[in-house]
C-alpha positions as CSV (number, residue, x, y, z in Angstrom):
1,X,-8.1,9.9,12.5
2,X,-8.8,13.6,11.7
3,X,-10.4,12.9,8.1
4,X,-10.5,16.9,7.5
5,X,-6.9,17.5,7.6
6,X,-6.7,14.4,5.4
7,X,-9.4,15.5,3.0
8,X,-8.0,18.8,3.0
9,X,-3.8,17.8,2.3
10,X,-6.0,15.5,-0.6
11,X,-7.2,18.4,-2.3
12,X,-4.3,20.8,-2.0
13,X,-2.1,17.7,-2.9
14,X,-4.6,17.7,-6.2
15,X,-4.7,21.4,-7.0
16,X,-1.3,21.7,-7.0
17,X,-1.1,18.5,-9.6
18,X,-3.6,19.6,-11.5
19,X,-5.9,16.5,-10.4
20,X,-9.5,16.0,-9.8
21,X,-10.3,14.0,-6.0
22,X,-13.1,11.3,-7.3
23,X,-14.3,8.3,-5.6
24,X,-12.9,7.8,-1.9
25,X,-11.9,4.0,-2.3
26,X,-11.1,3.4,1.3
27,X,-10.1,4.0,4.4
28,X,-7.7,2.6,7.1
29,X,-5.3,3.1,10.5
30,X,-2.4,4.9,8.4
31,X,-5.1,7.1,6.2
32,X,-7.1,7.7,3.5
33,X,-7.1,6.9,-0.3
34,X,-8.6,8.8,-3.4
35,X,-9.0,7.6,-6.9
36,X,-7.8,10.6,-9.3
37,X,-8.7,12.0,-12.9
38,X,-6.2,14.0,-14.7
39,X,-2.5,14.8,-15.4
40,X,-1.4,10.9,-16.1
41,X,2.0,11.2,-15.7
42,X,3.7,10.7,-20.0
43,X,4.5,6.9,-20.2
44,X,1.5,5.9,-17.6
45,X,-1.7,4.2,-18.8
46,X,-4.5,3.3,-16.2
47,X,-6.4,5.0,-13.7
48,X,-4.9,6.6,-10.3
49,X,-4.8,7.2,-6.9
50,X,-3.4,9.0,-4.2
51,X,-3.2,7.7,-0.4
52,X,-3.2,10.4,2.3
53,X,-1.6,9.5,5.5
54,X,-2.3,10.3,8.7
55,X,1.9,9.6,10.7
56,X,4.3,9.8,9.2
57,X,6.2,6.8,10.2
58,X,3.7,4.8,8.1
59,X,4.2,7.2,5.5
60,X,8.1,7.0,5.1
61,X,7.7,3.4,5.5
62,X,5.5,3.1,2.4
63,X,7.5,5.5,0.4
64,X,10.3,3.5,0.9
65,X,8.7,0.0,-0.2
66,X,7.2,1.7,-3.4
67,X,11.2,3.0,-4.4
68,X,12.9,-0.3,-4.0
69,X,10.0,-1.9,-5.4
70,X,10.5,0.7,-8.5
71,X,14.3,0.4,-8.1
72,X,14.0,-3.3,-8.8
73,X,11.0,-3.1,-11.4
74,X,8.6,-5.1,-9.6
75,X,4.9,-4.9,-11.3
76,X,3.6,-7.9,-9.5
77,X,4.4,-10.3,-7.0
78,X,4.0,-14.1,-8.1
79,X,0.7,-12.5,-9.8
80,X,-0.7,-10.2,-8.3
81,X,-0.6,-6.9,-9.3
82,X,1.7,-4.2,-7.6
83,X,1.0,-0.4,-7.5
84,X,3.1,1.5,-8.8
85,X,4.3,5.3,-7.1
86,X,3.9,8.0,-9.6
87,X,5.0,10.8,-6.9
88,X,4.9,11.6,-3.1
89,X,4.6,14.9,-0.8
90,X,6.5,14.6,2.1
91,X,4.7,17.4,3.6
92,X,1.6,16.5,3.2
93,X,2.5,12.6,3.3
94,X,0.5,11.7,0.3
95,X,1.6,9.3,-2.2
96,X,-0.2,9.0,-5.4
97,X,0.1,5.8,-7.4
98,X,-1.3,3.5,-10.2
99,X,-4.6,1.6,-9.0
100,X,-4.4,-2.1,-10.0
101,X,-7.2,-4.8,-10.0
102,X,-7.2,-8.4,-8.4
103,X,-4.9,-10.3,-7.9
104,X,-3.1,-7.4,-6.0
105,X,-0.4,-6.8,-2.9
106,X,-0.9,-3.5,-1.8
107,X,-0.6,-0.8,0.7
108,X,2.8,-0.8,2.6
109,X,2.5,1.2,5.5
110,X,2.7,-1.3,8.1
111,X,5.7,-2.8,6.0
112,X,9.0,-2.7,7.3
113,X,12.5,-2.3,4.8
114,X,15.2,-4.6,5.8
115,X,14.5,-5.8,8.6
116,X,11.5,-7.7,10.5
117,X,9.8,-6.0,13.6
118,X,11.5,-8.7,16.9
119,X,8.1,-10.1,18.4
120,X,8.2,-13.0,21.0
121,X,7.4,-16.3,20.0
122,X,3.5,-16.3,21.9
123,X,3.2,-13.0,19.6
124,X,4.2,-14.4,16.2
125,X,2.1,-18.0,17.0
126,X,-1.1,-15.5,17.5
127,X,-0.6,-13.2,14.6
128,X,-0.2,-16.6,12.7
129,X,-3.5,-17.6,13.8
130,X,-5.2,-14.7,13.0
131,X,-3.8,-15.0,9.4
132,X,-5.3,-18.2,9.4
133,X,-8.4,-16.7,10.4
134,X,-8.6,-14.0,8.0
135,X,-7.3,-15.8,4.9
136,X,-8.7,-18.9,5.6
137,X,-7.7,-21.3,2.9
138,X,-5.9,-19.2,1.0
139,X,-3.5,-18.6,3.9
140,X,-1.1,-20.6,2.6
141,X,-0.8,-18.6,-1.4
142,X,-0.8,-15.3,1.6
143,X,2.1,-16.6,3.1
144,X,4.2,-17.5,-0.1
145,X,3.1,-13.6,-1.3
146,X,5.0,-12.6,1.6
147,X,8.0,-14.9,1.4
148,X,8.4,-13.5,-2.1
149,X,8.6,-9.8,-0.6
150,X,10.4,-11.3,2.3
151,X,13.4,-12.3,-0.7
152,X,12.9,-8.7,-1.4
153,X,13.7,-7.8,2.6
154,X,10.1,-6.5,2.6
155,X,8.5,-7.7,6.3
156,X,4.8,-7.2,5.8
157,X,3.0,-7.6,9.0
158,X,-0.4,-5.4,8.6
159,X,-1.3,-8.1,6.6
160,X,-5.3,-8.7,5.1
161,X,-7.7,-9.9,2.5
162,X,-8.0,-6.3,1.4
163,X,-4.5,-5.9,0.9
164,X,-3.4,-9.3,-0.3
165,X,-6.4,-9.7,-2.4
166,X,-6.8,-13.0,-4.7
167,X,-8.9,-13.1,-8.0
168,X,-11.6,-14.8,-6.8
């Protein structure tokens, strides 16, 4: 990943909206996020922050999850908190959102929109595993979080404790 394009879409992404780039809160495969000051949008409370992506693909992807996730008004997923998308660039593939606190389901660029990537069998009974790995015993509350979005014909398969994250 070329974090210097990234950094640099960030801040032209936040001079044009009349935002100040604070803490870096993370960092991934599809890009980079920023938490913001400034400019809340009128009707928005909280803090924000804005996720700069690195492909597009990811980036439509995501875009697309946050609007029928908006569409629908979902603000949480059997309780855990969803972000919300305040505004996108599709230029410079930046969406900028509401930051939430645990419980949360977030970031949705490995998430597919009605319909679920085709895997073989061997590949689905690994990635199960690894779940189990990750999430240990909370695999299980993982897997009905993605059932629910599943109802919702989102298929999330980047799937982690940091973005499936419980309260405890």
């Amino acid at each position: 990943m070329d974090d210097g394009i990234l950094v640099k879409n960030a801040q032209i992404y936040a001079d044009r909206h009349q935002i100040q780039l604070a803490a870096r809160l993370g960092s991934g495969f599809h890009g980079i996020i920023f938490n913001t000051v400034g400019n809340l949008k009128a009707g928005q409370s909280g803090r924000t922050a804005i996720k700069v992506h690195q492909y597009p693909e990811p980036f439509q992807r995501e875009v697309a999850v946050y609007q029928r996730l908006a569409s629908i008004q979902v603000h949480e997923i059997l309780g855990l908190n969803v972000p919300q998308m305040l505004n996108h660039d599709l230029v410079l593939q930046i969406i900028e959102m509401t930051v939430v606190e645990r419980p949360f389901v977030l970031d949705f660029g490995g998430a597919y929109l009605d319909f679920c990537p085709e895997f073989s069998n061997e590949v689905w009974e690994d990635w199960e595993k690894n779940m189990i790995e990750k999430f240990g015993q909370r695999w299980l509350e993982a897997r009905r979080i993605l059932a629910a979005l599943e109802e919702l014909d989102i298929h999330m398969i980047d799937v982690n404790p940091g973005n499936i994250g419980f309260a405890d």
